[in-house]
N, CA and C atoms as a LAMMPS dump frame, in Angstrom:
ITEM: TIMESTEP
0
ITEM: NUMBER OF ATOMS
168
ITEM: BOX BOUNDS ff ff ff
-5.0000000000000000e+02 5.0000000000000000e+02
-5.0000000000000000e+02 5.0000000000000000e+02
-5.0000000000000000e+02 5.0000000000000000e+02
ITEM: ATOMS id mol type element x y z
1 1 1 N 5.331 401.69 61.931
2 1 2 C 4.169 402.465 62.288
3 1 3 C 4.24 403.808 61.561
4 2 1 N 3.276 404.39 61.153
5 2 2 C 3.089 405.318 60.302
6 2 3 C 2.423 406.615 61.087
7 3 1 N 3.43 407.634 61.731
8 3 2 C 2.708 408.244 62.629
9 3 3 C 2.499 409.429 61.875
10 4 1 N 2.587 409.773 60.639
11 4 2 C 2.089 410.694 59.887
12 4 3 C 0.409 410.227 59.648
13 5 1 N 0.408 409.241 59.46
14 5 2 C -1.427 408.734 58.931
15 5 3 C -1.985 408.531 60.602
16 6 1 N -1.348 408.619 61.908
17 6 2 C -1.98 408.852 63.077
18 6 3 C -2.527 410.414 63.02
19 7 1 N -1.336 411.119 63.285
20 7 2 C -1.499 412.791 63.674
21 7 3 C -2.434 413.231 62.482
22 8 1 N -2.338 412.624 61.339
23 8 2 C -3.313 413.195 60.366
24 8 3 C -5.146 413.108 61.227
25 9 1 N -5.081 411.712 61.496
26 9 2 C -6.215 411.368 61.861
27 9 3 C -6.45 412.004 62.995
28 10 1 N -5.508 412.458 64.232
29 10 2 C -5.943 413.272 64.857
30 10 3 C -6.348 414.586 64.669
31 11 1 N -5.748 415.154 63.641
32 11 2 C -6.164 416.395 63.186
33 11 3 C -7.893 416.582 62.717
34 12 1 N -7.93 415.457 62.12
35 12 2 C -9.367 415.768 61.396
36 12 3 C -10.176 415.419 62.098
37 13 1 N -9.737 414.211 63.279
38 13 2 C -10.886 414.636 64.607
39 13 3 C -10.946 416 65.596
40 14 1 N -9.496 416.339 65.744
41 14 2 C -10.268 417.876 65.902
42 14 3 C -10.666 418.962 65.391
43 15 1 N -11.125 418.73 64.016
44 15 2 C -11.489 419.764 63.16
45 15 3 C -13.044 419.285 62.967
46 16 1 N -13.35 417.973 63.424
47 16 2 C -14.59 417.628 63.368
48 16 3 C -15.279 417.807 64.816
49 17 1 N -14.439 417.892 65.624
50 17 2 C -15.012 418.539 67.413
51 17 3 C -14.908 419.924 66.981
52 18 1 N -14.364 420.748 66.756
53 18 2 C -14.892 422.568 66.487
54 18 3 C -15.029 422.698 65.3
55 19 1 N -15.655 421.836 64.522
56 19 2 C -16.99 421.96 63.442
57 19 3 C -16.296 422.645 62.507
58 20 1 N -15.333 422.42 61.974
59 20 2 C -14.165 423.211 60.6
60 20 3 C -14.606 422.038 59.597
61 21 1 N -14.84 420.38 59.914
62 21 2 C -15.226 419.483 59.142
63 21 3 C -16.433 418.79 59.378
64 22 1 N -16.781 418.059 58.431
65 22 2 C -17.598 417.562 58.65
66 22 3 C -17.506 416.051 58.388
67 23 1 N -18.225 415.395 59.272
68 23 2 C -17.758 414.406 60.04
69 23 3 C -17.704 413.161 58.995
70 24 1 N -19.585 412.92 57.689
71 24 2 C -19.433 412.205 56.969
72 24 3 C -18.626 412.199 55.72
73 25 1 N -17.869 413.338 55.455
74 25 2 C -17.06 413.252 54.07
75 25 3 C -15.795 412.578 54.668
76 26 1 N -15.614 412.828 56.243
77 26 2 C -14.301 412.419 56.98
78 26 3 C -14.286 411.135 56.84
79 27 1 N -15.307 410.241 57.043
80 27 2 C -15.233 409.169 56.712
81 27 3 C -15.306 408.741 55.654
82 28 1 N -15.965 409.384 54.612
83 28 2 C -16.136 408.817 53.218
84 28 3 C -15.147 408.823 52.785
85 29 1 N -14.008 409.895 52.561
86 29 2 C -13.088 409.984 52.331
87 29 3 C -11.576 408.796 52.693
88 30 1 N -11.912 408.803 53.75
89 30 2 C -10.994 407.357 54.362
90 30 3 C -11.348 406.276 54.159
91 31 1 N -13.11 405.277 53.907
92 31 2 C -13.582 404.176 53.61
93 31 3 C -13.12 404.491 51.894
94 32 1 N -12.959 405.2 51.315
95 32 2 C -13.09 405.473 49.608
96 32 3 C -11.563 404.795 50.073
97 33 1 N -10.241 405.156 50.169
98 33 2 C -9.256 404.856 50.386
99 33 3 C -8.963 403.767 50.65
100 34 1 N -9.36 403.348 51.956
101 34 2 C -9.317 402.435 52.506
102 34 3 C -9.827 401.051 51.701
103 35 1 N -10.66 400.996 50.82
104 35 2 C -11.587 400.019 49.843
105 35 3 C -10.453 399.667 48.578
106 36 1 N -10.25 400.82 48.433
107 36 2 C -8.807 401.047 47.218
108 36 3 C -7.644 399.821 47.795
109 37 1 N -7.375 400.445 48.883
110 37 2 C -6.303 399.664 49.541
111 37 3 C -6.291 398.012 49.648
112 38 1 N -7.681 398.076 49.998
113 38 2 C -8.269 396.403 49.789
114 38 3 C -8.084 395.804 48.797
115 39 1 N -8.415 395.915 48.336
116 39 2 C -8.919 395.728 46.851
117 39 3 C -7.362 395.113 46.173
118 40 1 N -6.368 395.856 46.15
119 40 2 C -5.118 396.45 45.796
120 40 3 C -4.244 395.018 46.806
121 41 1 N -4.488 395.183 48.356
122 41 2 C -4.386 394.204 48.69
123 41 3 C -4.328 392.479 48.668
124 42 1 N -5.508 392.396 47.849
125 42 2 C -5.824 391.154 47.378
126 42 3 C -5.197 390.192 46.315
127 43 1 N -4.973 391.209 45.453
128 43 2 C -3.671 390.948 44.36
129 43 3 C -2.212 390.051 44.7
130 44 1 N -1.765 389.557 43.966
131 44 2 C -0.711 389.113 44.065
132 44 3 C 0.656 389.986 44.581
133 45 1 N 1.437 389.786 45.335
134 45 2 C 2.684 390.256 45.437
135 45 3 C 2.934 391.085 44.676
136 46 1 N 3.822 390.449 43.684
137 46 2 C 3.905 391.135 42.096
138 46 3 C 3.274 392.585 41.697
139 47 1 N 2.112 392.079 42.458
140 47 2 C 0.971 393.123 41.358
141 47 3 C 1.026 394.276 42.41
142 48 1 N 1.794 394.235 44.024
143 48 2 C 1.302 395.212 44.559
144 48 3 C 0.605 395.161 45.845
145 49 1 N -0.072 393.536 45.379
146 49 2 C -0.531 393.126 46.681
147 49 3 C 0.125 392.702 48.38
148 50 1 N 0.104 392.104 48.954
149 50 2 C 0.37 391.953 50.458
150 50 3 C 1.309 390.387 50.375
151 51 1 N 2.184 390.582 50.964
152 51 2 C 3.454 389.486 51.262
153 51 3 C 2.781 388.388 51.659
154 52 1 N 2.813 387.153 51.527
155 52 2 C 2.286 386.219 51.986
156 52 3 C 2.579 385.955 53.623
157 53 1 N 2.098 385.652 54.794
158 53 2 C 3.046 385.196 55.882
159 53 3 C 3.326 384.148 55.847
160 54 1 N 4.822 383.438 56.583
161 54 2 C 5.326 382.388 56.629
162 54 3 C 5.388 382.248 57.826
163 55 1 N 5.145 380.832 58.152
164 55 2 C 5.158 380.014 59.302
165 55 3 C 6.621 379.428 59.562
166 56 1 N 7.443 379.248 60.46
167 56 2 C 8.72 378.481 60.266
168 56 3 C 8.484 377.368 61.165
């Protein structure tokens, strides 16, 4: 678990409750990422992509 990419996310929700951010770049910013990640995902092992799961 990655509790640095939690507390992050809590941070920028409270910077988006007392209005320091704004709310749609908050998301744009994380779907832009997040799409990357996909994407990146899909790929082979090798390339970077996601471990296959195994059944035993």
């Amino acid at each position: 678990m990655d509790y640095k990419f939690t507390d992050n996310k809590k941070n920028l929700l409270d910077q988006i409750a007392s209005c320091k951010q704004e709310w749609k770049s908050v998301l744009d910013d994380f779907f832009i990422k997040f799409n990357k990640q996909l994407i990146t995902d899909k790929g082979a092992s090798i390339e970077g992509g996601m471990q296959p799961n195994f059944i035993w």
